[in-house]
C-alpha positions in Angstrom: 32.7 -5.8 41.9 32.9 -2.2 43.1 33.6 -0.6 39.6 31.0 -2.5 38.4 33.1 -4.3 35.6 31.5 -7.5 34.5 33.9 -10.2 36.0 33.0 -13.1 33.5 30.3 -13.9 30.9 29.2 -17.2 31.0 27.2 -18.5 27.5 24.9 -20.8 26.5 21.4 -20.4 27.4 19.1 -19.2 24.4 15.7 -18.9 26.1 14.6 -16.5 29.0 15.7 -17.3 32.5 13.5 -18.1 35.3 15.0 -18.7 38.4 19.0 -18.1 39.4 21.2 -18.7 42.3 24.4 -18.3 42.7 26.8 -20.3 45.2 27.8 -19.0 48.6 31.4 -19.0 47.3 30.5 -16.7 44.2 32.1 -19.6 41.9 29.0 -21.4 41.0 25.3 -20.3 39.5 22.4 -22.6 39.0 20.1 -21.0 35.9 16.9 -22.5 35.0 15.2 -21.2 31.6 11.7 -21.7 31.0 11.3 -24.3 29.7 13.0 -25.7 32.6 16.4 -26.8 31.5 18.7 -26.9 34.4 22.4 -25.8 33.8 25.7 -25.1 35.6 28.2 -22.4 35.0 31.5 -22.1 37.2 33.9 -19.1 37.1 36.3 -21.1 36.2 35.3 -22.9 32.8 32.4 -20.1 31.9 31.2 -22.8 30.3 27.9 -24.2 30.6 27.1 -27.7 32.0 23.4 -29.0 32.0 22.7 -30.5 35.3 19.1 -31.7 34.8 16.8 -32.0 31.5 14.0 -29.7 31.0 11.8 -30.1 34.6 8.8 -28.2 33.8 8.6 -24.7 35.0 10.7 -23.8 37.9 9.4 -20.8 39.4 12.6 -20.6 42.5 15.7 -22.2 43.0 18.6 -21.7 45.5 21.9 -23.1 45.8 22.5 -24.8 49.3 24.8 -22.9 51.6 27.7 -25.8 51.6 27.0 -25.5 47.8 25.7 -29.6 48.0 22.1 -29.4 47.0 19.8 -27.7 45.1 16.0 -26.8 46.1 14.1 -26.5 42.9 10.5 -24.9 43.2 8.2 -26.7 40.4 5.2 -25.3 39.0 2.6 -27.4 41.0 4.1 -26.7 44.2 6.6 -29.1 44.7 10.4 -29.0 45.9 12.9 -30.9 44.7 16.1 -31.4 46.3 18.8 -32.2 43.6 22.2 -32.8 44.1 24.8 -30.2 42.8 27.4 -32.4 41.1 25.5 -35.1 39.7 22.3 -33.5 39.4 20.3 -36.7 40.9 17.4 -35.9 42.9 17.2 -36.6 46.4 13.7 -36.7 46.8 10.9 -33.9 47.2 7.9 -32.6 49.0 4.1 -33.0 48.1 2.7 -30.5 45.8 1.1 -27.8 47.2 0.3 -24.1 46.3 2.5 -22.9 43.3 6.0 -21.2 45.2 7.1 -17.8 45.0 10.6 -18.0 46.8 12.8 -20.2 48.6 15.9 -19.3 50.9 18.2 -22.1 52.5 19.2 -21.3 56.2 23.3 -21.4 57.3 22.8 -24.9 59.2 22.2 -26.6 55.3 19.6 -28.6 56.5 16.4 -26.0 56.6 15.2 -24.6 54.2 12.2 -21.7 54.0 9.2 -21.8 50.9 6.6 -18.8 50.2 4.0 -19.5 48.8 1.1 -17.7 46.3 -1.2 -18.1 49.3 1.1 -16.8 51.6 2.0 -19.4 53.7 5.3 -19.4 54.7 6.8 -23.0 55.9 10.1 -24.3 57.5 11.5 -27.1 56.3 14.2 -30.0 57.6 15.2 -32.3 54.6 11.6 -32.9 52.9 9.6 -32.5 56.4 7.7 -29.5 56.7 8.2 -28.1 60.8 5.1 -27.5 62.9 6.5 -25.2 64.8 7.4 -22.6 62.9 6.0 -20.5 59.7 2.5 -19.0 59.1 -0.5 -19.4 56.9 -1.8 -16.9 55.2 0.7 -14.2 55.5 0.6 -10.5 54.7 -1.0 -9.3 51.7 1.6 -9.2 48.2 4.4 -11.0 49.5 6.3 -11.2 46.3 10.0 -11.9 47.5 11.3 -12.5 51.2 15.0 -13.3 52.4 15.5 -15.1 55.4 18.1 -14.3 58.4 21.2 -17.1 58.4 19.3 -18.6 61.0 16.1 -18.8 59.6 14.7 -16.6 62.5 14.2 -13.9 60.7 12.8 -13.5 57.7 12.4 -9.7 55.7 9.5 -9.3 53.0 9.1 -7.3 50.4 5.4 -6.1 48.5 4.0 -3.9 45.5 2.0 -1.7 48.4 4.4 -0.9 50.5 8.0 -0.8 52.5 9.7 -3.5 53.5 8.9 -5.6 56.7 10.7 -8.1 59.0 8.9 -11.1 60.3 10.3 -13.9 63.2 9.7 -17.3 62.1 6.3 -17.5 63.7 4.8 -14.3 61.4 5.0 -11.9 64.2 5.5 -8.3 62.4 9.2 -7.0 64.4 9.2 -3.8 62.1 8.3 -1.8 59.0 11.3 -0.7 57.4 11.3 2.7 56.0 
């Protein structure tokens, strides 16, 4: 909002939230507390719906871009994809090193994890692709956002400025 009014408040968690995304649309969030409690909130009803039981600790989750699925990072590494409505899960990945962020790409079919080792893989479904993404990455990656495409992908660090990656980990530029 460009007066920076609060638009809606939506109620019901009690604990600390851990991970939030919100729907392309704007009329959906996904919120995960930490104890891993999954809810729902629309614009609409403001009220709270819980999608999934407590999971564990989720440490990333984002919304797909048709708004269909949800990719849940879990503590030990593993993604769940989830579906939005009914909150069943569509299966997941292996575990692997603890994730630090997630991003969905436009086509709603890849997905992009980070994670504390720096390894940045591309995903299709629950099938991690070859042919794209990078092991050990740069030093402090502690968030990243990824290009609609997936083909870019812009990191941020506690040491220093900005900088934008291709999908293979090629450094493009340092942002001042």
């Amino acid at each position: 909002v460009s007066d920076g009014q609060r638009v809606v408040k939506w109620e019901g968690h009690t604990t600390l939230i851990k991970a939030v995304s919100i729907s392309a649309n704007g009329e959906e969030i996904r919120a995960c507390a930490e104890n891993g409690r999954l809810t729902a909130f629309t614009r609409a009803t403001t009220a709270e719906r819980e999608l999934l039981p407590a999971q564990g600790a989720i440490s990333a989750l984002e919304i797909s871009p048709s708004g269909k699925r949800l990719a849940l990072a879990a503590a030990d590494g593993a993604v769940k994809l989830v579906n939005c409505e009914t909150g069943a899960e569509l299966g997941s990945t292996p575990a692997s090193e603890p994730i630090i962020a997630l991003a969905w790409c436009a086509d709603d079919v890849t997905w992009i994890t980070l994670d504390t080792n720096r390894n940045v893989k591309y995903w299709t479904q629950l099938t991690a692709d070859a042919n794209r993404g990078w092991t050990n990455g740069p030093k402090s990656v502690s968030k990243f956002c990824a290009s609609a495409d997936g083909t870019h992908l812009l990191t941020t660090t506690d040491e220093g400025p900005p900088k934008l990656w291709d999908s293979q980990g090629r450094l493009l530029q340092t942002l001042p």
